[in-house]
Steps between C-alpha positions, in 0.01 A plus 500: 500500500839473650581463868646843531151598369308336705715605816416902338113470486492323858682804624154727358229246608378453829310125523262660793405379875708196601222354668196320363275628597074595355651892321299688752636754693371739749636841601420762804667759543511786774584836451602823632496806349445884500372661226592857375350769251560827322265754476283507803608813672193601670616851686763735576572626849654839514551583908581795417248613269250837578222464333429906450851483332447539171897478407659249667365121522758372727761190578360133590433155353263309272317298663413137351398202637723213592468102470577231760614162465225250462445122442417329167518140293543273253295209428633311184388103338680417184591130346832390277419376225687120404617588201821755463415570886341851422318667787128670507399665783246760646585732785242775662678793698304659759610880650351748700655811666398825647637827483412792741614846624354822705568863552449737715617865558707616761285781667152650430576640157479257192833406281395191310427541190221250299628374201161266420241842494342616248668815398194643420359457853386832664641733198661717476571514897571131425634243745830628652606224789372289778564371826564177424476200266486115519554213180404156525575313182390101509669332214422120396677263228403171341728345210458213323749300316524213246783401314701171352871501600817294487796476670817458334864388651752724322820403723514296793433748728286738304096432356292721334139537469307642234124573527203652329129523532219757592455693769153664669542757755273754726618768659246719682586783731265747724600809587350762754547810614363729771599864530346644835488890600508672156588866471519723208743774404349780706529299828139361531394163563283405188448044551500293811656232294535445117539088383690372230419158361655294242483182348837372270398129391695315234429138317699389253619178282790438299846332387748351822819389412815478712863323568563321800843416602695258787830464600599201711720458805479208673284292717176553340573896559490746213448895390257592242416796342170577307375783237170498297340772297099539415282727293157503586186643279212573760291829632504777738194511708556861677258714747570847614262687779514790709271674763492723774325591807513903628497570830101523535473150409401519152657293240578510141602211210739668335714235243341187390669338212566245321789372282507163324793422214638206370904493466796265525721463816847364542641320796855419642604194739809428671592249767815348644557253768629180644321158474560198633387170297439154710635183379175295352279348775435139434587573147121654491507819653724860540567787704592839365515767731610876383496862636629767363450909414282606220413793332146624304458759257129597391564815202282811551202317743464845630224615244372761818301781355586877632307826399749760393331820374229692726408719120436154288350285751525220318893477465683237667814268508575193586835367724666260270632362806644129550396246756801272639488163735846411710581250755537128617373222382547098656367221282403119548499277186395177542511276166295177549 
């Protein structure tokens, strides 16, 4: 092979760590996110709404529940292997958020209408509005990755990274509603409180493969940029239940279902950042440290049952709607 050759390939192959170190490395990582969904709306309040109208429903707002910012991590082990300098690792992502949101109507008169009743409640003088509402939604998310990767110097200032392995994930979510002060359309008050609740729980297992990249600066300093892509094959574990109490004190089961599937699930991931690499310690040891944005996309984790048709009781839809993860992250690497 001629020089020229040579001086080509070395510009595509990365030789690995500098250091010499056992292969092990350790990563922890904290984050901070929010996350968001579609499809949760939960009531709409109408302050203007009269109840004994039977022609006009008013101006106001859907109500749905929102999410706060909330801590998370990343605990990762992985080893390079001594030959070609290719990388296995295993990372475990930890989440949890909460999402929450109440109602209540101006005055005396109800204007919030329940979009989690039955519409078959109380017929045909069927639920009309309330006084108010509340939503509590607890959402919790465990992913597990494992994949071989290697890094590869295509200038002197940029790498690449290509990656692949599997991919496990849960995503479970609670949500529950509580309607209080029920009326129906003549004006009476029919339930002291009618209770929605649902369980949305997702496990799944599939292909992960993804591109990192890194551009260098100087001083140890550069920016990366990361995208991967997975398709998981798992089930939908689903509950559905809804009761009431009137305003004796009796109470009534009305919904309790169940709704188990199998079906596959795509994610998205995005990250960019800055990172800062140490010069080797002793020649056994070194210090990455990174933080950066990132961005989660879990495709139609809303699988949320609703009951659309008070003549065929049985008819119902389901949301379609997509869970998404944004925020900070700040990483330690430490390769031994």
């Amino acid at each position: 092979m001629s020089l020229k050759s040579l001086q080509r390939l070395s510009i595509f192959l990365l030789l690995g760590p500098i250091h010499k170190g056992t292969g092990l490395f350790v990563i922890g990582e904290w984050l901070y996110w929010q996350a968001n969904e579609n499809g949760l709306a939960y009531a709409i309040n109408n302050e203007d709404f009269e109840i004994l109208d039977d022609c006009i429903m008013g101006s106001g707002s859907v109500a749905q529940p929102s999410f706060d910012w909330y801590s998370g991590f990343r605990l990762g082990l992985g080893y390079s292997l001594p030959h070609d300098c290719w990388n296995i690792e295993s990372v475990w992502t930890w989440y949890q958020d909460q999402a929450t949101d109440a109602q209540t109507s101006p005055g005396s008169d109800p204007t919030i209408f329940p979009l989690f009743v039955r519409p078959n409640v109380y017929n045909p003088q069927a639920i009309a509005a309330c006084l108010s509402a509340k939503a509590n939604l607890f959402l919790h998310l465990n992913v597990i990755d494992l994949d071989i990767s290697r890094q590869c110097k295509i200038s002197k200032a940029l790498s690449l990274k290509p990656y692949a392995g599997l991919r496990t994930a849960w995503l479970n979510q609670s949500y529950d509603l509580e309607y209080q002060d029920l009326y129906d359309k003549t004006g009476e008050s029919v339930l002291e409180s009618y209770n929605t609740n649902i369980q949305n729980d997702y496990w799944g297992i599939g292909i992960l493969a993804g591109l990192g990249s890194q551009w260098d600066i100087k001083w140890g300093l550069s920016l990366f940029g990361d995208a991967a892509f997975s398709l998981l094959y798992g089930f939908f574990d689903n509950s559905y239940f809804e009761s009431f109490i009137t305003p004796v004190g009796n109470g009534a089961l009305v919904v309790a279902e169940d709704n188990s599937y199998r079906v596959s699930q795509a994610i998205t991931d995005l990250k960019i950042g800055i990172r800062w690499t140490s010069p080797p310690i002793k020649q056994r040891a070194q210090i990455v440290l990174q933080g950066g944005w990132e961005q989660h996309i879990y495709f139609s984790q809303n699988q949320i049952m609703r009951f659309v048709d008070s003549q065929n009781w049985g008819t119902f839809v389901q949301n379609q709607g997509d869970v998404t993860f944004q925020g900070w992250s700040a990483s330690l690497h430490l390769y031994f």
